[in-house]
C-alpha positions in Angstrom: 150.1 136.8 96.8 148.2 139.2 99.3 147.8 141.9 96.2 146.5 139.1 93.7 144.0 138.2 96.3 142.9 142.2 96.9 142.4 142.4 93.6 140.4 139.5 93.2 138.1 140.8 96.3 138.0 143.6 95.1 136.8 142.8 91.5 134.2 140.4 93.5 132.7 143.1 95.2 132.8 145.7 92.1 131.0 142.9 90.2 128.8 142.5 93.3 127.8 146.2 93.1 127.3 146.4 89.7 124.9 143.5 89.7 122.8 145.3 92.5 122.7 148.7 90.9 121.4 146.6 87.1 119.0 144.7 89.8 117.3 148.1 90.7 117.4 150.1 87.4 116.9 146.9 85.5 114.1 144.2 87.4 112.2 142.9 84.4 115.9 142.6 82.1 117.6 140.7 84.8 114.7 138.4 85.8 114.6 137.6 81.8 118.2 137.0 81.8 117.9 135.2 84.8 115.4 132.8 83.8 117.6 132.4 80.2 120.6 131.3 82.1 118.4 128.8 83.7 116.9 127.2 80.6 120.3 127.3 78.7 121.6 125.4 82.2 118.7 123.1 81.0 120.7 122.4 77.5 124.0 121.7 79.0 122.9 120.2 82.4 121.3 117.2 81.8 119.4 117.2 85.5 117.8 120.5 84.6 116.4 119.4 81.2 113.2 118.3 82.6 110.7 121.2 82.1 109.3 120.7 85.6 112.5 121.2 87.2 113.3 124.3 85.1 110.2 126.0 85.5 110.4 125.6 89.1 113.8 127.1 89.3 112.6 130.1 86.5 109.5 130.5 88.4 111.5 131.4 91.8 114.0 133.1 90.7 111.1 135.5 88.7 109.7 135.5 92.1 112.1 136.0 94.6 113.7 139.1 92.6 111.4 141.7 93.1 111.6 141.1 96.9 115.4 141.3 97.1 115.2 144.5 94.4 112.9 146.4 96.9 111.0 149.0 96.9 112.7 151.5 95.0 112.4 148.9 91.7 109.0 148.6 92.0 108.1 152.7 92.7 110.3 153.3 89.1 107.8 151.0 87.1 104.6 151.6 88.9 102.6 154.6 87.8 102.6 157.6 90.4 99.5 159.5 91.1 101.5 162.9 90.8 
């Protein structure tokens, strides 16, 4: 039972890492996805099938990304003055 759940952590935090690293390289692709996942949530939950409700929850999540991404997302698609 102790290796099942080792491997199961493990997986979570392998899938946890690979998420950050697609956060960085990726911003404007996983803010799109993001908001996709909430207005297909929309479809098949009715409580989020109000537009208001998911535009709200689109609208922070497009928000909110770039500050948990950082810096380093927004210095690859900012021009540099090099």
């Amino acid at each position: 039972m102790k290796k099942i759940l080792a491997r199961l952590s493990d997986v979570a935090l392998r899938a946890y890492v690979a998420l950050q690293i697609f956060a960085t390289q990726e911003p404007v692709r996983l803010r799109a996805a993001l908001t996709s996942v909430v207005l297909a949530a929309g479809v098949l939950v009715p409580a989020l099938a109000t537009q208001e409700t998911a535009q709200s929850v689109g609208g922070v999540l497009a928000v909110v990304l770039p500050i948990l991404v950082g810096e380093s997302a927004r210095k690859k698609v900012t021009p540099t003055d090099e």
